[in-house]
C-alpha positions as CSV (number, residue, x, y, z in Angstrom):
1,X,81.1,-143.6,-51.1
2,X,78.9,-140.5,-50.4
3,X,75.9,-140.2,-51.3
4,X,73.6,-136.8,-50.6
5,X,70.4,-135.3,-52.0
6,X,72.4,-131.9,-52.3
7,X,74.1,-130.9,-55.0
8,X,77.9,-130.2,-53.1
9,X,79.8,-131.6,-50.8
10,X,80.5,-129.3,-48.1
11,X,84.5,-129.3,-47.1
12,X,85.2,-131.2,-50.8
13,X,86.2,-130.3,-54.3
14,X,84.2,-131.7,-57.2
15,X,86.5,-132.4,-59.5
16,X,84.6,-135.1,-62.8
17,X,81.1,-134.9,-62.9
18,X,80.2,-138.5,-65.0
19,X,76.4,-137.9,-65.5
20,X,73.3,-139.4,-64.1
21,X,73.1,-143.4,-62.5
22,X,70.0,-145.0,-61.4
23,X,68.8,-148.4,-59.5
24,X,65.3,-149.5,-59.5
25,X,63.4,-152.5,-57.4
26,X,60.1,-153.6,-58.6
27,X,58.9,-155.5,-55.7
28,X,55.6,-157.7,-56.4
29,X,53.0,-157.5,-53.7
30,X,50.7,-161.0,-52.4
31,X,47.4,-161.4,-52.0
32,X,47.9,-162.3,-48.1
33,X,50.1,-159.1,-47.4
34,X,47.5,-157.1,-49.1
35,X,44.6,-158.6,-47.1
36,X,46.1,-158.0,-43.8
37,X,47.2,-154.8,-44.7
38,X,43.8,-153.3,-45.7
39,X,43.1,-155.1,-42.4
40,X,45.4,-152.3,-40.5
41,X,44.6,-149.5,-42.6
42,X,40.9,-150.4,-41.7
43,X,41.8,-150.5,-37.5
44,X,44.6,-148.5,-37.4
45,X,48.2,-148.8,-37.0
46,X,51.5,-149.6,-39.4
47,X,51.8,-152.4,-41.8
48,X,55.1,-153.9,-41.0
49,X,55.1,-156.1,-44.2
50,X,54.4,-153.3,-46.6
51,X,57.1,-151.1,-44.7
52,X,59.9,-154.4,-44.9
53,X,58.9,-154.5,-48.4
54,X,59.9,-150.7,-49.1
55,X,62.8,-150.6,-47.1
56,X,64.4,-153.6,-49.0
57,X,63.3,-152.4,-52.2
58,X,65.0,-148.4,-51.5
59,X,68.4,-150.4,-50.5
60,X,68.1,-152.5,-53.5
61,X,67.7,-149.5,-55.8
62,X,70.1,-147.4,-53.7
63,X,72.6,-150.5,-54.3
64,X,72.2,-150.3,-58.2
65,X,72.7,-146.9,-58.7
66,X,76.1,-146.8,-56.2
67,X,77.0,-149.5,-58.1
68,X,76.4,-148.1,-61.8
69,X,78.4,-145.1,-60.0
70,X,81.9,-147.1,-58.7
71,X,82.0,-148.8,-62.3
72,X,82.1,-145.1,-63.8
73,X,84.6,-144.5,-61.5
74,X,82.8,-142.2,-59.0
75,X,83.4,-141.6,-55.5
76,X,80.2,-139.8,-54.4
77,X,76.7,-139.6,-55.6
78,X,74.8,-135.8,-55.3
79,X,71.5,-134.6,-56.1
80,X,69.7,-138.1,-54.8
81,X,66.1,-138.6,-55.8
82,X,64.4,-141.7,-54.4
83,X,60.7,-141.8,-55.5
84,X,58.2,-144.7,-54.3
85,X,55.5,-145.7,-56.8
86,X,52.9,-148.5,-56.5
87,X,51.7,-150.4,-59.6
88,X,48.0,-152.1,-60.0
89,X,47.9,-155.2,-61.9
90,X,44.2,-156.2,-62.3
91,X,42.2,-157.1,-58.8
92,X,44.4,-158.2,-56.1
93,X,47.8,-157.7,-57.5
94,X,50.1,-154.9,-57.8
95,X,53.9,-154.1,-57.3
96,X,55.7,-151.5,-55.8
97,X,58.7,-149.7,-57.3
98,X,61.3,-147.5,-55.9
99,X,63.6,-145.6,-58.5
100,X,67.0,-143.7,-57.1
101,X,68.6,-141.0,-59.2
102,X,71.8,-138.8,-59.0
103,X,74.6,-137.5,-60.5
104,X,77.8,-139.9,-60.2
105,X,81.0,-137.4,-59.3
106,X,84.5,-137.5,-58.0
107,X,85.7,-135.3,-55.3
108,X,88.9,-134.4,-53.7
109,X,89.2,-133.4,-50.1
């Protein structure tokens, strides 16, 4: 399946346009990763957990929403959004979220 953040497909005919699909991971964050990550933010550097965390969470979203997409009976996704949001739940708790967007279509070559 194809899957862009523009609204065409270069070289291909969009032929059924079935309407917006979505995924979304809510990924709930530890006190420990927390901890060592204000850690690095203090000294410097990349927090590896936090960045592990997001990347699993933007294919699990990105997963849903192809998914929502083949049982419409799509072959491409255009027009992708992926937005990253974090979520405080009282002291030392939160979540993080990622939501993915787009239009579900079918395209001929």
């Amino acid at each position: 399946m194809i899957v862009t953040t523009t609204n065409t497909l270069e070289g291909k005919q969009i032929v059924a346009y079935y309407g917006v699909v979505s995924g979304e991971a809510i990924l709930g964050t530890n006190i420990f990763r927390d901890f060592f990550a204000s850690i690095r933010d203090i000294v410097g550097g990349r927090s590896g957990s936090y960045e592990r965390a997001l990347r699993e969470a933007k294919q699990t979203a990105m997963q849903e929403m192809l998914d929502a997409a083949q049982a419409l009976g799509a072959n491409a996704v255009v027009g992708v959004d992926i937005d990253y949001e974090t979520i405080s739940i009282g002291e030392g708790g939160g979540m993080m979220m990622v939501a993915t967007s787009g239009t579900a279509v079918r395209y001929t070559e």
